[in-house]
N, C-alpha and C positions, 0 to 999 in steps of 0.2 A: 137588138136590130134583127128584122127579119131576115129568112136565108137568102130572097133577092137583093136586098141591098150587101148585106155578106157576101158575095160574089160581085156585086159593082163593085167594095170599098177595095176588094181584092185586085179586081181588073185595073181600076185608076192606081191605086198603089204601085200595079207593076210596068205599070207607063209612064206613071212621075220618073221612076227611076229611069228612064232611058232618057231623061231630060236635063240640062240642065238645071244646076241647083237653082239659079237666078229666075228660072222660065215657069219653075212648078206652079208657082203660087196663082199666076194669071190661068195656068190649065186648069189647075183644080176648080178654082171658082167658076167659071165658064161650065166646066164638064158637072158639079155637082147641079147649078144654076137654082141655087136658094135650096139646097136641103142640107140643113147644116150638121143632123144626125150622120148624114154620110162624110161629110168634106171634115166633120171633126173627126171620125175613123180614121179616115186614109190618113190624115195630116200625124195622128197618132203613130202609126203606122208607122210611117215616114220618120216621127222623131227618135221611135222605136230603133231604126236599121242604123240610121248616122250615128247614134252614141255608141253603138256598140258593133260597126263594122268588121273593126279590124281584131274581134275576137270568134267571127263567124267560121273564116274558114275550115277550124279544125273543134271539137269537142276542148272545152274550155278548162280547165283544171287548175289555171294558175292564181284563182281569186286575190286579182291585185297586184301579180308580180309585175315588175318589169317590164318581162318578154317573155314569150310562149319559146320555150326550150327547143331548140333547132338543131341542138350538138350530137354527131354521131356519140354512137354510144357501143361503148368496150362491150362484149359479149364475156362477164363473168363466167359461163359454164366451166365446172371444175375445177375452181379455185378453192378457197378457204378461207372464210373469216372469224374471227374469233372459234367459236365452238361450231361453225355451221361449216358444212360441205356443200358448195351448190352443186346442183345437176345439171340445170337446163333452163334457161331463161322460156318464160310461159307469158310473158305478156309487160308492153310498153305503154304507157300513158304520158299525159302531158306533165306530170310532174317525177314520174317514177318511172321505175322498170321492179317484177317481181321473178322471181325464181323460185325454183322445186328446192328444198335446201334438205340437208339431214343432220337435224342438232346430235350431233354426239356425244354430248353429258346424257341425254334421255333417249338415245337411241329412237329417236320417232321424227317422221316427216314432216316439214314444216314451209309454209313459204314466209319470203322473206321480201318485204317491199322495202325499198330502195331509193334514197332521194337521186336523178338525173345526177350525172356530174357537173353539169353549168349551175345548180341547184346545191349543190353540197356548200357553198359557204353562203348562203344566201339565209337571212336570220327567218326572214317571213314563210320561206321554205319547210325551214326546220320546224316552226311554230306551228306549220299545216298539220306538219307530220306528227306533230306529239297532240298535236287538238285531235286528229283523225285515233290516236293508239285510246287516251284518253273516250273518247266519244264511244266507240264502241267497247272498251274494256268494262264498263255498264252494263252492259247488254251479256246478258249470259242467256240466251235462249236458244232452241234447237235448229231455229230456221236464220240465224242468224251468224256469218261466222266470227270465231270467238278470234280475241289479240291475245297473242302470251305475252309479250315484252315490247320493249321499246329502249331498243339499242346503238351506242355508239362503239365501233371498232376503228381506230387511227380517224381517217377523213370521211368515214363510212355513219353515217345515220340512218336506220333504216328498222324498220317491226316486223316481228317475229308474227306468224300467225296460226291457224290452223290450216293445214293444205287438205282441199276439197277437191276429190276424186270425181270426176263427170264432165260435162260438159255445161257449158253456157246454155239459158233458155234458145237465144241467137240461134245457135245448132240444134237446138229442139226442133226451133219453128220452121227451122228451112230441111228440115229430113222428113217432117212429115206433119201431115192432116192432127191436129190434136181434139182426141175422144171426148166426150163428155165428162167421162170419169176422171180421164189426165185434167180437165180443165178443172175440173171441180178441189181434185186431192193440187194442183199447183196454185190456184187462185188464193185460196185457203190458207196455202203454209206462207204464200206471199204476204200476206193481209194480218197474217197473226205476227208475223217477222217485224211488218212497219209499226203495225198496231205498239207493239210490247216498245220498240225504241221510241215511238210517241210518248207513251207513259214515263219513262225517263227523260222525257222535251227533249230528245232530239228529232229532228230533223233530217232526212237523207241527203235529199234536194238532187241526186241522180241518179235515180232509179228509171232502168232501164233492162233488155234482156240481158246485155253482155256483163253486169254485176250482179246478174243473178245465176247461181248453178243449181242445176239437176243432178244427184249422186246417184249412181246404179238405181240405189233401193228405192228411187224414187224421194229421197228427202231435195226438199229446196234451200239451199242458205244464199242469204242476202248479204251480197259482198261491198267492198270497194265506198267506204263511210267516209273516205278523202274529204269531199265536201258539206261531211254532217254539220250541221248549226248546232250549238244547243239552246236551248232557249231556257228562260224563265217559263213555271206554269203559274194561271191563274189564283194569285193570294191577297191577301190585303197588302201586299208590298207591289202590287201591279196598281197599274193605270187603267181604268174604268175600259179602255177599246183597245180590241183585239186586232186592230192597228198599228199599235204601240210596240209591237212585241220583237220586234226585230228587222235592221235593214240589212236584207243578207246580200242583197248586190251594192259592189262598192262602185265610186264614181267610175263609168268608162268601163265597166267591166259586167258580163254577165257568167253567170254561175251554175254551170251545167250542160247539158245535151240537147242542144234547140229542138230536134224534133218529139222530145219526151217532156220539155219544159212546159210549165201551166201560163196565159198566157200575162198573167201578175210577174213572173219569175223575169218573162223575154222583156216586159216593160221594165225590167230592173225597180220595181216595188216591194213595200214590205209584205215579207212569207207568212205564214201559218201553215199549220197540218194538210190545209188541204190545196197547197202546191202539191204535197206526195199522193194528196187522192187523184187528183191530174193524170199525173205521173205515171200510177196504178192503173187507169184507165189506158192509159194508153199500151202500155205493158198487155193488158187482158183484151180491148181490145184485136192486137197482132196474134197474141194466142189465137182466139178465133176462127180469127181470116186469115193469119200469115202474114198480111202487110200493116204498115205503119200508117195510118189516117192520114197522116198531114205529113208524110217524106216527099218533096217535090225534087224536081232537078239542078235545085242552086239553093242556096241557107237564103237568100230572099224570099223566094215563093217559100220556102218553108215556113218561115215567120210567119208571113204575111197569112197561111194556111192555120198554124195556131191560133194568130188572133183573129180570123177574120174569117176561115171555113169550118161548114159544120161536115162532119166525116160521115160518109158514106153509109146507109143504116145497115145494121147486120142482118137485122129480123130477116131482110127482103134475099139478101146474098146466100144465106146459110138456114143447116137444118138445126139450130140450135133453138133450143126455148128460148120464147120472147121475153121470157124474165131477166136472161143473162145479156139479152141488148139491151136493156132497161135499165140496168145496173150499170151496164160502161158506158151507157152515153151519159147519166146522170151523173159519172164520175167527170165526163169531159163539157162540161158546163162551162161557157166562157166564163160566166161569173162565180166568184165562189161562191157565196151566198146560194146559189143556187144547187153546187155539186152537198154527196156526202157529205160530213163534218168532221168524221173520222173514217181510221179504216175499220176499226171497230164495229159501229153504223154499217160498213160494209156487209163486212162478216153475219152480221146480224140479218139483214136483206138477203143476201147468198143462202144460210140458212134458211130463211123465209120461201126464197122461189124455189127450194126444192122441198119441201114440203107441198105446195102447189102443183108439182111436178107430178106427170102420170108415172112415170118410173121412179116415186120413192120407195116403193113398197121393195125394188130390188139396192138399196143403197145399203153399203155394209159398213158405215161410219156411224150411224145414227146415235147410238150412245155415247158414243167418243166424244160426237158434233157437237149434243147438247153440252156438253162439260166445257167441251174447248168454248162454245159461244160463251158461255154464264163467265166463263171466266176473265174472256173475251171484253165484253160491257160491263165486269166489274172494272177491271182493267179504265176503262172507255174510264167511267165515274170519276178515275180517281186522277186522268191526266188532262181531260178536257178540262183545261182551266177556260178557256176561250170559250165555251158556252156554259159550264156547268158554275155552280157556287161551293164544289167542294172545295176542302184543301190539299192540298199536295200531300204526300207521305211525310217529306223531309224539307224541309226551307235552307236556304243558305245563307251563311252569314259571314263576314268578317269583322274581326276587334282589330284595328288597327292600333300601334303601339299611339301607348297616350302620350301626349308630348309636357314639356314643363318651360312653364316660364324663365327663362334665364336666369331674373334675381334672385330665382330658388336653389341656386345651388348647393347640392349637396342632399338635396331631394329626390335622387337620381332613382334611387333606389323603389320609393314610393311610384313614379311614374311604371318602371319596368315591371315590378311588381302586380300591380294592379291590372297592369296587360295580359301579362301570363295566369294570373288568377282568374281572371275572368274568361279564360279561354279554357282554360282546364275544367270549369265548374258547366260552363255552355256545352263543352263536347260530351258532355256525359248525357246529356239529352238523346233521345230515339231521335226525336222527331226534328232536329237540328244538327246540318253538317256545317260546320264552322272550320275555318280553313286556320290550318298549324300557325304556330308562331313563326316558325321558319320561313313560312312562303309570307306571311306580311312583316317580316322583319325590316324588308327591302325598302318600307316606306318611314322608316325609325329615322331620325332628326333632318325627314324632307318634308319641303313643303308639296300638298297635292289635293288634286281637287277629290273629294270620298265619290263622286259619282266615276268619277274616271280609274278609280284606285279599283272599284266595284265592280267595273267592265274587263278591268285587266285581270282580278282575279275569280271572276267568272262567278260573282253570288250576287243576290237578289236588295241583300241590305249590306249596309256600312256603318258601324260603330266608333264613332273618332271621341276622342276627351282630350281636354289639354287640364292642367292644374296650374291654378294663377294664386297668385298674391292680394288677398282682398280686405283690409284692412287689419294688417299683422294676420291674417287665420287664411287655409291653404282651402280654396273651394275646387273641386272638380267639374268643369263644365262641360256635357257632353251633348251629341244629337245621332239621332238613328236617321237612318238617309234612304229613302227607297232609292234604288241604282237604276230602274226602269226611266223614273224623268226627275231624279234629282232631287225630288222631294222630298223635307223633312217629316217623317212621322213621328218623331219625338224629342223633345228640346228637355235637357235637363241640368241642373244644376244643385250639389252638393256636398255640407262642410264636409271636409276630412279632419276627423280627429284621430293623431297615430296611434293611439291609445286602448282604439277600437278597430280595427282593418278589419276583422270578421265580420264584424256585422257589417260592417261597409260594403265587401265584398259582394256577402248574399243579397244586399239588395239592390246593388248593380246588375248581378244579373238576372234575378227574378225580375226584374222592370224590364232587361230588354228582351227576357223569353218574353214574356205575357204580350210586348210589342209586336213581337215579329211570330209568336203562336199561341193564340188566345186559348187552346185548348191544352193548357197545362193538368197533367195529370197530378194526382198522386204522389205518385211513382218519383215524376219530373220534380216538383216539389221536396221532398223528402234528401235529393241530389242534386239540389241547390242549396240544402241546409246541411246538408255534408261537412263536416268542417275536419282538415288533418290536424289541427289542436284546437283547445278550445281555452287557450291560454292568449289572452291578446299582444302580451310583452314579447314572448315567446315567435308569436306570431313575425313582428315587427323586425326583430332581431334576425329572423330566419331570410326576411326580404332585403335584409341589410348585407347578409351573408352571400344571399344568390347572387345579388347586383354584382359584391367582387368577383365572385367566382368564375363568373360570365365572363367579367370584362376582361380581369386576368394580364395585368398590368403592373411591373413593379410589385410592388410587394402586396399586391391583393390577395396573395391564394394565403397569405397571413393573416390579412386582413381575413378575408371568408372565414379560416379556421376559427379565432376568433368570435366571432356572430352566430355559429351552429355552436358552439360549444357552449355560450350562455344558453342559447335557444334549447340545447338538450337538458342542463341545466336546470331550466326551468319545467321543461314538459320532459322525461325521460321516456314517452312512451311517445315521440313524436318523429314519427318512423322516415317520414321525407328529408327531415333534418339530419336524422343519423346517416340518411342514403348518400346527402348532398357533401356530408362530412367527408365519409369514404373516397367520395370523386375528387374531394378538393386536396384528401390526403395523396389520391394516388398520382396526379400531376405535380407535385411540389417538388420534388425533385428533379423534374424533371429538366433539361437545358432551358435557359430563358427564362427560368421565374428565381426570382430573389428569395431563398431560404437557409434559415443556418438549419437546416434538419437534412441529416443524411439520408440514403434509399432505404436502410432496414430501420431505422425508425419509423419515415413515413409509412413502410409498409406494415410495420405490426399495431400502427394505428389506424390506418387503412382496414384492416381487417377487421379491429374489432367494431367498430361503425357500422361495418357492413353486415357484418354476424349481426347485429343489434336490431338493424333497419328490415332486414329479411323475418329475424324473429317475432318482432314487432306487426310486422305486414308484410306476408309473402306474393301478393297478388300483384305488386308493380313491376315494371319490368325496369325501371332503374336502379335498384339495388344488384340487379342480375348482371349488368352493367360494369357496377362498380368492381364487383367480385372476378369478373372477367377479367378488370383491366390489374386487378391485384396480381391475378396470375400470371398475367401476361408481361409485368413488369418486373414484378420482383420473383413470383415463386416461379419463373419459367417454367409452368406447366404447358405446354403447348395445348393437348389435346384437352385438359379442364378447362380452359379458358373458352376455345373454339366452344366446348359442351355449353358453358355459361350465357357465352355471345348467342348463340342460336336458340338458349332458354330464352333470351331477351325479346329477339327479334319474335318468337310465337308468342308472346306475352303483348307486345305493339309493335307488329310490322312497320308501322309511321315512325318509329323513336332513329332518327339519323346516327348517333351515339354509338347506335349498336352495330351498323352497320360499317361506319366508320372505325370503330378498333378491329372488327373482324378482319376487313382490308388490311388494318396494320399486321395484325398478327399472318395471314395468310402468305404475306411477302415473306416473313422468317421459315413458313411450311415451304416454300418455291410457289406456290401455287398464284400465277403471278393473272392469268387471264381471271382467276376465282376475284384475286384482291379488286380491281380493278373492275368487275361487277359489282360484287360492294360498297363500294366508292361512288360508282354509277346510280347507284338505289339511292345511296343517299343525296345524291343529287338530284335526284325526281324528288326527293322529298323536302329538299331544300335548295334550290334551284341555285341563289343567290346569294350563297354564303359561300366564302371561298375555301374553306376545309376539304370538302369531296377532290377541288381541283389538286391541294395539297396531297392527299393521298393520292391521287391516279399520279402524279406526278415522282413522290416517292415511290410507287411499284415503278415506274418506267426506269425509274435512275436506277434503283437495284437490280432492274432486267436488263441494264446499259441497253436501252433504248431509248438512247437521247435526240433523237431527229424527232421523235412523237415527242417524248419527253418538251423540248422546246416550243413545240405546235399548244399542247396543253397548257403549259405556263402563259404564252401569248395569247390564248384565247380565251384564259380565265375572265371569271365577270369582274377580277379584284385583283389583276398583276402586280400590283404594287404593295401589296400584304405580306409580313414581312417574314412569316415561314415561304412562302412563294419565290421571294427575294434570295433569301438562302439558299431554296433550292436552285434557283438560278444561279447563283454564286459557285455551287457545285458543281452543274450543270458546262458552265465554264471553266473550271481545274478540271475537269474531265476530257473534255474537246477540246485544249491547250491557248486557250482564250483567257490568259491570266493577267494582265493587265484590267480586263473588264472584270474580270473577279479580285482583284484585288481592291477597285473600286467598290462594288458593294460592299464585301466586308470590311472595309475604311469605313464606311457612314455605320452598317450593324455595331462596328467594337465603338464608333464615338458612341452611340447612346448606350449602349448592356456589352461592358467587354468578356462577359461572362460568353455570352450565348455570341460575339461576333468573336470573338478572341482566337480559339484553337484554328475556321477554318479561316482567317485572316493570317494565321500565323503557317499555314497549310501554303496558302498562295505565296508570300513570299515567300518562303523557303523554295518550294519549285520555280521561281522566278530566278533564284539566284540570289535572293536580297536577306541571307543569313542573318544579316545583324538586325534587321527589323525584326524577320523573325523571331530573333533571341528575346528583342526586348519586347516582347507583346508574351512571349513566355513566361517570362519575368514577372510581367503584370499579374498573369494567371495564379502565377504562384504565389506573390504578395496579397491578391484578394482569397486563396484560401486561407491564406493564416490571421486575413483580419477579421475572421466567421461565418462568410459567404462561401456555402457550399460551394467548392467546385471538384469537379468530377474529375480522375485518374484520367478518363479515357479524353477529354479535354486536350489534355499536357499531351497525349500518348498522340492523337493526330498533328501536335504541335512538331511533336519529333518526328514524324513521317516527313516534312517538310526539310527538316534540316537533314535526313539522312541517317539519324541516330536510331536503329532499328535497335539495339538491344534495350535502351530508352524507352523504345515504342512498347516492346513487351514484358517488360518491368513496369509499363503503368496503365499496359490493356487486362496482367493479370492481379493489377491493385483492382481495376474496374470492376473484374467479376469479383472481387473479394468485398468488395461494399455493395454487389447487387444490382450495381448500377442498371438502370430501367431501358439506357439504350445502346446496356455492352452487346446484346445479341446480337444484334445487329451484324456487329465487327466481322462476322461470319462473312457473312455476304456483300458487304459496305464495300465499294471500287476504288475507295481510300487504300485499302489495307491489298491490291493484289498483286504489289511488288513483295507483300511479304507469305504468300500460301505456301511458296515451295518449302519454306523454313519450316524446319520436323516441330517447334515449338507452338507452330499455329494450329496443329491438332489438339494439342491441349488446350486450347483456347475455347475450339468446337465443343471439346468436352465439357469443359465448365459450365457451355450457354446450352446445355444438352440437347444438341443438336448434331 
């Protein structure tokens, strides 16, 4: 539309509005009188402002919540949360509030953004906040500020980040005139900041001067990724139009800073990159001239000025070369089609008109520039999926656990198997990030649709299989699902013979790499034919082994021992199998599983597994794992173990495992805020599994911090899990709620009186109800002498309940004398602190060398 009609569409647009809704439509037709390029504008316009009024007034932040957060807000300055000291609260937004903080484990300054408190129990909140830590922890580049973590303390969520010394561009533009040279060295770091997070698909979508700073030394970092998208880039798992790629305004809501928004974003339409070339324009722009193009006196004329006015030329206002107007108006393009395509493209033009410049000959970046461009438009090649036909660096994937036919029962094993096979043999690819088994565990015997499963877990394709029953013979039926629109890019189906899983294996996934990356190397190939034996019986037995292991139910961890012990057996140099040995040795005695094998048994076969599997292969980090938890259970080595755990975790930061006993163990050192980040790790890494919840829950109880303790267990993804339950049972004999705890442990001892027995026998007795107590005693003690391990320290909480304390330490120092895995404990346990004053509880400490 030409600029005269651009200023009618503008003029009637801001007349309708002074009109009744009922009256508009007779005005507009009248006033446009047959020009339907205009009356369709305004009308646009118009539909523009009503969907999205009541998110006008203020700068939008809450994509989808509710309500825009209105609740005064506590000024933290000077408190203390977890490891951080705030200073000075530096700035409010519509979903947060950030502070100057000083992490004191690293002695270095940090800010600390903060979900509102009307926002702290709010889930979509929370989900902003870790999509925004996530989005930018990506981005590791100089103009860019970097995320250290993503933290929960008590009812506190909120990221840790890098604090940036300066001011806002905002205070740039309003203290003074900016130089040529500041325009050039800030345009530059901005464009190379957006550019680099494009090449990882994300998206900013609110870029503006007040998320962007200026440090003393003149660097720029690009702040405040709250509303980053991320996208899929252009691969064969996209859809032919770059239309497709994303609707980042949801119904009713738009997403962003109306007077920097492009004007696709204000129409609530699907984005692409070059919403942030918009954006960017308008940003360089205000650099220029100081003002804002399109800021009117009310969020209507502002609108209405995005979509509908063209901004004021620079050439004509300023002494700036014509090439740097040419450049920002071409960014502010109503159409996109029309603007840059990247910021890249940018860069590359900015480079260009100052080469055309009479004052190149004094620029003292020149060498630098040409480097940063080339690197710049390499960059450009490899993210522009939306025009180019390269492919991405890395594609995403998920294998979704395969599912099994009912009447297969007993097939269990093959299903789980084949999931984790296949995800292990896929992650070992460069050029494929495939998401852990842990984060798609969550979709194991639900039903779900793979494109929806694919959007939740933020990848590009979806891998689903079921195994059915097909005349007497087990076939596997599977399809790869592009997650962009649902489309099957590969349908397959094949027999399973158990006889053979190896090759089975490799050509499961050599079929779905070659699907989802045609450019299989070498390399890639070579580690797809990888194989940890090459024994197939061996093999079979080894998946029959993990399945108990895993499930760990009744007498499985016998079961598992069992199936690794033929499996080594057969392949003695099958080092995963000795790994998985180790682990299954070192839980078996532990409370709650069915074993007649004492703690120093399991522990000196524990050992040798694990000596075996390291020998064998020292490169995994689950054998480092096992050896950890050997220490940690039976040799009470403290500081070995910790060494072991943290070998683990630099060998696979991702492995939960390790992260998980290091929390355990760190409760026994006191280090109770350490255990409790631990715990936390592993729940980024495993979101939906309720173990993590389990450990922060056990550090609270031994920090008798039961108000949090309580909040944790309620909030778990899986409160009804039945170490959870126990906790809670505890949780209750501690806070004198024993009725509701003697309720849980009534249902834990009817199914396993082993693992519900002692604190079942714990609550009556502090109830008063001695003789119950006794006979659940009773019980303990007839299942030890019928060959079902039971542990001294058992009996020994049994007698805390009844009162018999010299009981109690006649069968806490049978505990240490058999090694038992969870005498340490007794140290610190809130069971046991009617009896510290007693001179014989030092010798207790001593035994557990602590």
């Amino acid at each position: 539309m030409k600029t005269d009609l651009w200023n009618k569409a503008e003029e009637l647009f801001n007349a309708a509005l002074s009109l009744p809704q009922e009256a508009r439509g007779s005005f507009l037709q009248r006033e446009c009188n047959g020009e339907t390029a205009l009356l369709s504008e305004v009308q646009s316009l118009l539909h523009s402002f009503e969907s999205s009024t009541q998110f006008l007034e203020n700068p939008v932040f809450e994509l989808g919540l509710n309500a825009i957060n209105d609740t005064p807000l506590e000024d933290r300055s000077g408190s203390t949360i977890g490891p951080y000291r705030l200073e000075e609260r530096i700035g409010i937004g519509g979903m947060g509030e950030v502070y100057k903080a000083i992490d004191t484990r690293l002695n270095r300054r940090v800010a600390l953004k903060f979900l509102t408190n009307a926002l702290e129990n709010n889930k979509d909140a929370k989900r902003q906040l870790i999509k925004e830590a996530q989005a930018v922890a990506m981005l590791d580049h100089p103009n860019i500020c970097s995320v250290h973590s993503i933290e929960q303390v008590e009812d506190s969520h909120f990221i840790a980040m890098q604090f940036i010394e300066g001011e806002t561009l905002c205070e740039t533009i309003a203290s003074h005139d900016t130089t040529p040279e500041e325009f050039r060295s800030i345009a530059r770091q901005i464009l190379s900041g957006v550019a680099f997070a494009h090449s990882h698909g994300v998206i900013h979508r609110d870029l503006k001067p007040g998320n962007i700073m200026l440090t003393p030394d003149g660097t720029i970092k690009v702040l405040d990724f709250g509303l980053a998208k991320i996208i899929p880039q252009k691969s064969l798992l996209d859809t032919a139009s770059t239309e497709d790629i994303s609707q980042f305004s949801q119904a009713g809501s738009i997403i962003g800073t109306v007077s920097y928004m492009s004007p696709e974003q204000l129409r609530g339409e699907k984005l692409d990159y070059r919403s942030d070339v918009f954006s960017v324009g308008v940003v360089l722009y205000e650099l220029l001239s100081g003002e804002n193009p399109f800021k009117r006196d009310s969020q209507a004329e502002t609108i209405a000025a995005v979509l509908a006015s063209e901004p004021p030329a620079l050439d004509t206002a300023l002494g700036f070369w014509a090439a740097y107007s040419n450049i920002v108006e071409k960014c502010l393009a109503k159409k996109r089609e029309d603007r840059f395509q990247s910021a890249a493209e940018i860069l590359v033009e900015l480079d260009n008109s100052e080469t055309r410049s009479p004052h190149s000959a004094r620029r003292k970046f020149r060498v630098a520039l040409s480097a940063t461009v080339a690197a710049i438009v390499l960059a450009a090649v490899l993210f522009a999926g939306l025009f180019f036909t390269a492919s991405p660096t890395q594609r995403t994937l998920a294998v979704l656990p395969i599912s099994l036919d009912p009447v297969l029962a007993g097939k269990e094993y093959l299903a789980d198997g084949l999931t984790q096979s296949l995800i292990e043999k896929l992650s070992a690819l460069k050029g494929l990030k495939v998401k852990s088994e842990y984060l798609v565990s969550r979709f194991k015997q639900k039903s779900f649709n793979p494109q929806s499963a694919g959007k939740d877990l933020g990848v590009e394709a979806v891998y689903t299989g079921e195994i059915v029953n097909r005349d007497n013979s087990l076939v596997l039926v599977t399809r790869l699902v592009r997650v962009s629109d649902g489309a099957v890019i590969d349908n397959d189906e094949k027999a399973i013979d158990e006889s053979d899983l190896i090759g089975l294996q490799e050509n499961l996934a050599t079929r779905i790499a070659s699907k989802v990356n045609s450019g299989l190397t070498e390399d890639d190939r070579a580690k797809l034919s990888k194989q940890d034996t090459t024994n197939p019986e061996a093999k079979r037995l080894f998946l029959q082994g993990r399945y108990f292991l895993e499930r760990q139910e009744g007498d499985d961890l016998i079961q598992a021992v069992k199936f690794f012990r033929q499996a080594t057996d057969l392949d003695p140099l099958y080092a995963k199998a000795w790994s998985c040995l180790a682990e299954t040795y070192s839980l078996i005695s532990v409370p709650g599983h069915k074993s007649p094998m004492s703690p120093s048994e399991a522990a000196n076969f524990a050992k040798a597994a694990v000596r075996k599997a390291i020998e064998i292969d020292d490169t995994a980090a689950e054998p480092y794992v096992s050896m950890a938890m050997v220490k940690l259970r039976y040799d009470w080595d403290w500081d070995g173990s910790e060494q072991e755990f943290r070998e683990a975790i630099s060998r696979n930061p991702e492995l939960p495992p390790a992260h998980l006993g290091l929390s355990n163990l760190l409760i026994l050192k006191g280090r109770y805020a350490e255990s409790v980040a631990e715990a936390e790790a592993a729940k980024q890494l495993s979101p939906f599994s309720p173990m993590p919840d389990v450990s922060i829950a056990r550090t609270l109880y031994f920090e008798r911090n039961y108000e949090q303790m309580d909040k944790v267990l309620t909030a778990s993804v899986e409160p009804s899990h039945k170490r959870l339950t126990y906790l809670r049972g505890l949780l209750f004999i501690q806070t004198g709620r024993l009725q509701e705890a003697i309720e849980i442990f009534e249902k834990l001892y009817e199914a396993d009186t082993v693992y519900g027995g002692a604190p079942l026998a714990l609550a009556y007795g502090r109830a008063g109800r001695f003789t119950d107590a006794r006979r659940v005693l009773n019980v303990l003690e007839e299942t030890g002498k019928s060959g079902t391990y039971v542990s001294s320290q058992e009996k020994a909480i049994a007698y805390v309940g009844l009162g018999e304390y010299d009981a109690v330490f006649e069968y806490l120092e049978g505990s240490c004398k058999e090694r038992f895995s969870a005498f340490p404990f007794v140290v610190t346990d809130p069971i046991f602190d009617e009896l510290r004053s007693d001179p014989r509880f030092l010798n207790l400490k001593k035994c557990a060398n602590l």
